[in-house]
N, C-alpha and C positions, 0 to 999 in steps of 0.2 A: 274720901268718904266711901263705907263699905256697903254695898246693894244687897239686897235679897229676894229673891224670883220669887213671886208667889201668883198663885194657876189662876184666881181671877177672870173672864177678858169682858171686855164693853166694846158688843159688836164685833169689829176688826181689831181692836187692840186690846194689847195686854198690859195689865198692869205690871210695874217694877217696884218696890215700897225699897226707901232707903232706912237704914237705921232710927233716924231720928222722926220717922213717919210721915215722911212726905212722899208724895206716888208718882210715877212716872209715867205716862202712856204711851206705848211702841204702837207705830199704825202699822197693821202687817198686812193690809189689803196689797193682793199684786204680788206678796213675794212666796207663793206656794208656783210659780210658773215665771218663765221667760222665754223669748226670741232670739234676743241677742247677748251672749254671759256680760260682755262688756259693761252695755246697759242697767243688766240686772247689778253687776256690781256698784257701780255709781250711784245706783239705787239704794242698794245697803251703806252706802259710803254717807251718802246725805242725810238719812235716817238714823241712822245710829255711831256714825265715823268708827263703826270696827269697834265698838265699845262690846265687849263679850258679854258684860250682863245685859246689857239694852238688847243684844244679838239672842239672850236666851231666852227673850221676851217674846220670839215670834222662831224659836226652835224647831217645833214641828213643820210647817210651810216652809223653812229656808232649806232645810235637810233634805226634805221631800223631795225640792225642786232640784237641790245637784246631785242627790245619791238616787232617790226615789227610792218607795215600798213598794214595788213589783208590780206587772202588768199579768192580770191573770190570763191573759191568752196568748201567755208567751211562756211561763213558771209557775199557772196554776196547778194545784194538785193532781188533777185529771190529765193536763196534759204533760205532765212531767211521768207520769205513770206512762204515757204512750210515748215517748222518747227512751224509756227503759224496754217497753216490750218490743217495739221496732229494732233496738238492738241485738234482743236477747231472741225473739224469733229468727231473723235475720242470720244471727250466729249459729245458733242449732239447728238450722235446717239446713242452711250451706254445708255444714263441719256433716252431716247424717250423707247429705247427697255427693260430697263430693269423695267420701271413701266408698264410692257404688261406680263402675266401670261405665263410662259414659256409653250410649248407645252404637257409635262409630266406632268404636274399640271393643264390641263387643263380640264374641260370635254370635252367625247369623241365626242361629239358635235359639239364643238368647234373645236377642233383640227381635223375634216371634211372635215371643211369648212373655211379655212386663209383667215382672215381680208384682205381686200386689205391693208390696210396702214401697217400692220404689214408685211405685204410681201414686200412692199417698204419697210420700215425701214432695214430689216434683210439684203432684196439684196444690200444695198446699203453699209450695214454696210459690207457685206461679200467683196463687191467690193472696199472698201475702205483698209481694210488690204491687199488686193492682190497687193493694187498700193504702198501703204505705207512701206511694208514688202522691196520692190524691193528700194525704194528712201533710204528707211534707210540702206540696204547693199552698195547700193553706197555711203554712208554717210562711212561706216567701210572701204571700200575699200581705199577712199579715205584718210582718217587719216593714214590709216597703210602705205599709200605711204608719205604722210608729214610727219609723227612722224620717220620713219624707218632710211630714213638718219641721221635725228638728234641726236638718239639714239643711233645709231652703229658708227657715228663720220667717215662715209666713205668716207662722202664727204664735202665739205664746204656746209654750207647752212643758208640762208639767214630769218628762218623761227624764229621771236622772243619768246618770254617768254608770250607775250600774244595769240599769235597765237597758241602758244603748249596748254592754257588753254581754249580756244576756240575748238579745235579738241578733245580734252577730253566732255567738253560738251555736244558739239552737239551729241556725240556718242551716249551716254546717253540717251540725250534729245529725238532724232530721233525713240527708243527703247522704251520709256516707253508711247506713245500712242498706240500702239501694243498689251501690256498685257491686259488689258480686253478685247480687242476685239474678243480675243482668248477664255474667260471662255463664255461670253455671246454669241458666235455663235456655241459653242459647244453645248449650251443648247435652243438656239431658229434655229438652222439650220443643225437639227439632224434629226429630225423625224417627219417636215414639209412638206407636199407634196407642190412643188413649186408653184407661182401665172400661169396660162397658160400663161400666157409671157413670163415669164423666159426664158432664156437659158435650154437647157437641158441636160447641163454639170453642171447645179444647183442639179441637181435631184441627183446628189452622193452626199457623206458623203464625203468632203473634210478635216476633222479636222485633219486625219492625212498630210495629205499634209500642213495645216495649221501648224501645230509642226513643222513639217519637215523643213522647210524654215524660220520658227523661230527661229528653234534650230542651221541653218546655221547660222542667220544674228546676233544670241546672242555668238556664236562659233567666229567670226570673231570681234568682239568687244573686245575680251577679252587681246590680244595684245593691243589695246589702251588703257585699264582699269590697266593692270601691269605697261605700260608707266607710267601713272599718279599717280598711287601709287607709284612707288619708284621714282617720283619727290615729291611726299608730303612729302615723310617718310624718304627720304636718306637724310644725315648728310650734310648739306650746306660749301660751302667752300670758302661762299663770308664773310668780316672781318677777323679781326684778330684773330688767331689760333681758325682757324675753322675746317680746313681741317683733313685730316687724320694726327696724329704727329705733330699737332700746324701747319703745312703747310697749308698757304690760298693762295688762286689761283689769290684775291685781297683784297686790306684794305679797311678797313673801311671808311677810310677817301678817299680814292681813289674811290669807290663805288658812293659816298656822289658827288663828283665831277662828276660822269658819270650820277647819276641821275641828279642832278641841269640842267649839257646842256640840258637835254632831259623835265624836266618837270616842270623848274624854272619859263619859260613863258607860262605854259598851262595855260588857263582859264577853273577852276574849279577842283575838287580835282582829286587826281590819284587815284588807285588801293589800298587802305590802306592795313594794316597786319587783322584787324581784317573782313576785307573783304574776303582775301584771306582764311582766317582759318575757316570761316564762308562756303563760297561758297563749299569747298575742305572737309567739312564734311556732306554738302546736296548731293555733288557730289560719295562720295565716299557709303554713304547711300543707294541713288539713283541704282547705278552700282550694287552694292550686292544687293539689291531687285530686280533687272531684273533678275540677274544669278540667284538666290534662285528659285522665280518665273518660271521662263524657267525649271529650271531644275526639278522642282516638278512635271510639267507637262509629260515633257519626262519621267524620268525615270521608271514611270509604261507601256507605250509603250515600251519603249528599252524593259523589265525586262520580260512583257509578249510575247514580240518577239522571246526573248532568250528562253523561258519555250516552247513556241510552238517551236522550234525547235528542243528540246531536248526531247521533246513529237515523234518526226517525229523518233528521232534516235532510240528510245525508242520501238518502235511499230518495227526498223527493227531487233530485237536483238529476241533472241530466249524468244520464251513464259515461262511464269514461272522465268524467274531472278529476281532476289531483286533487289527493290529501291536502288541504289546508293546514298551516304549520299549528294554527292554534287547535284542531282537532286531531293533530298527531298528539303533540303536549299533552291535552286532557286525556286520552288514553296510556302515555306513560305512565299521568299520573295513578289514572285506575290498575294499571299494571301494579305499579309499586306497592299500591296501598294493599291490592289484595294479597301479595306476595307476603305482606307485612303480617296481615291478618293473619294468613294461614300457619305462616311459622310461629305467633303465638298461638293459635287454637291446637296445632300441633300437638306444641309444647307441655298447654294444661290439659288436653286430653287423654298424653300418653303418660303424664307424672302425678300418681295421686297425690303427690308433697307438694308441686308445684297447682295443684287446687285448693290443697290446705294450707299452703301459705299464700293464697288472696284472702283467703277468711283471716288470719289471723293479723295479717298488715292494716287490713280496712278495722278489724276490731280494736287493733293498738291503737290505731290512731281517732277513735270515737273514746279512748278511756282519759286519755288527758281533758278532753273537751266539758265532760261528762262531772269530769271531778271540779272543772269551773264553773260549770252550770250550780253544782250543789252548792260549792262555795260561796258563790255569792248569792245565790238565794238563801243560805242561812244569814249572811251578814245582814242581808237587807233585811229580812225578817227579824231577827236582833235588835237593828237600828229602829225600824218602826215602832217595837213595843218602848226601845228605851226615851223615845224622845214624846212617849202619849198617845203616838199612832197606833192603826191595827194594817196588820197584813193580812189583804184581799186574798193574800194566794191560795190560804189552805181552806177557801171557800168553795162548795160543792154547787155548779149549774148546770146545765143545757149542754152548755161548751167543754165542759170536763168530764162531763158522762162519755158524748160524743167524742171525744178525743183516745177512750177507750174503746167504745164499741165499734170506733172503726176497724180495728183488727178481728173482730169475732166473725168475718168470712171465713179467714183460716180456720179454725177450727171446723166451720160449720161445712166446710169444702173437704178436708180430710177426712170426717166422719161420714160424708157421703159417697165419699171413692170408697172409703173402707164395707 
């Protein structure tokens, strides 16, 4: 007997009208969110046994809940706009300062007397991570708040399988204009006497503070980076004996029926697998190059922190005692690390190629990310109009205005040096 959807609904349910005029009612209470997929599937199982017109009776809530229509403070307009400009300052300021002879390689001349444009460039670039450092920690804050329910199954939650790839992402994405900013104002806003404009909280050596607040905002990432990794890499339980002990959560053929309602009538293609496997190893590449990165930086700060302290303990203990093995240790390891350091700052100081290729590795590897971000925020926005929904994302608030104006120090910093 042949069914026909028709838009209807009574309350929580929809109507289904068969040919011959009889009506069918689907209860969709409950299935716009879930805990546990398992549950949720059994739930679709008992309600409707997989029957795909029954399934297109409660289309929108079912879709929502495994793909989702976007989270606006992850993909709305406003902040998708400052995920572009964090790049695109980031890039142009780096790629401007790092063809200008850093201050240590300069003659003593030079380094006298700072360029006006080069004191623009630096302030601008310094005030640029100070705004970007703060966007991107609310970028982590915010994932660990979506991702956390989802994850610990504490509560029902409405948030889909594209929205969890989107907040992986952006994490990333938010993090990796950051990394140069930090090598090239270590080495151009070290030992620069400021423009007499400047602020004269310029005039300190903020690189530790600069670590500091990077080493927070790459600290608070890393919950969303373990998220993502054990969705790449744990054992799927969608098909036939997929699960742990042949146990799948749903079949194959069942699956095949939940995608059809949701992307049978999309114009244009979905999410494919070698998209996924593709994106999920730029992303996963991407995440270990920040943390490597981050952490190269810190760990000679931590390690010579530690040494000078053990230096302090050292001087209170009676004169004439032996080195302690574990206080010789800790100072090799400060040996080494700074030795490490220096032949990299060396390196980028004395090779203007070898500064313009950290700009251009950190930028390649933000353009793969960048192109999944878009991607599946059109699909998702596709899917929500085709299935009755609307997309929240390209909604203008409070949070997308701010998502932009937090970069307008920059500007307002270089027009004041200049």
């Amino acid at each position: 007997m042949k069914f026909a959807l028709s838009s209807p609904t009574h309350g929580n349910r929809t109507a289904a009208h068969n040919m011959a005029g009889s009506t069918t009612f689907i209860d969709c209470t409950d299935l716009d969110a879930f805990r546990v997929f398992g549950d949720y599937a059994d739930l679709l199982r008992n309600r409707t046994s997989f029957n795909e017109t029954l399934l297109r009776g409660c289309q929108k809530p079912i879709c929502r809940a495994l793909w989702g229509f976007g989270v606006p403070d992850l993909s709305g307009i406003g902040v998708t706009i400052g995920y572009v400009l964090s790049i695109a300052i980031s890039t142009a300021l780096c790629l401007l300062v790092a063809f200008r002879r850093p201050p240590s390689a300069s003659p003593a001349s030079e380094t006298e007397t700072r360029p006006p444009s080069k004191s623009i460039l630096v302030s601008g670039l310094s005030s640029y991570f100070e705004s970007a450092v703060y966007f991107s920690l609310a970028i982590q804050i915010a994932t660990i708040t979506i991702l956390a329910p989802k994850d610990l199954e504490t509560a029902p939650s409405s948030i889909g399988y594209y929205e969890i790839r989107i907040a992986g992402l952006v994490s990333t994405l938010s993090l990796l204009p950051l990394l140069t900013p930090v090598i090239v104002l270590l080495l151009y806003d070290h030992d620069y006497e400021p423009h007499q404009n400047t602020t004269p909280f310029k005039k300190e050596n903020r690189h530790p503070y600069r670590l500091s607040i990077l080493g927070v905002t790459v600290l608070a990432s890393v919950y969303t980076f373990l998220s993502q990794s054990i969705r790449y890499w744990s054992p799927s339980t969608l098909g036939d004996h997929k699960g742990d002990g042949g146990k799948t959560d749903i079949s194959t053929e069942e699956w095949g029926v939940l995608w059809n309602i949701c992307f049978g009538d999309l114009e244009g293609p979905s999410f494919t697998a070698g998209e996924h496997i593709t994106l999920g190893a730029f992303h996963m590449t991407a995440s270990i190059v920040v943390v490597l990165f981050t952490s190269a930086l810190l760990v000679p700060v931590v390690v010579r922190r530690v040494a000078e302290l053990n230096e302090h303990d050292d001087e209170d203990e009676e004169a004439g005692e032996e080195e302690t093995e574990t206080t010789g240790f800790g100072r090799r390891i400060v040996a080494f690390t700074e030795r490490s350091v220096k032949r990299m700052s060396e390196l980028v100081e004395e090779n203007v190629w070898a500064r313009v290729f950290l700009v251009v590795v950190a930028f390649c590897l933000t353009v793969p990310l960048l192109w999944g971000f878009f991607r599946l925020r059109d699909i998702q926005t596709s899917l929500a109009l085709a299935v009755g929904g609307s997309y929240e994302g390209n909604d203008w608030g409070f949070g997308q205005i701010m998502a932009i104006a937090v970069f307008s120090p920059v500007g307002a910093e270089m027009l004041f040096v200049w």
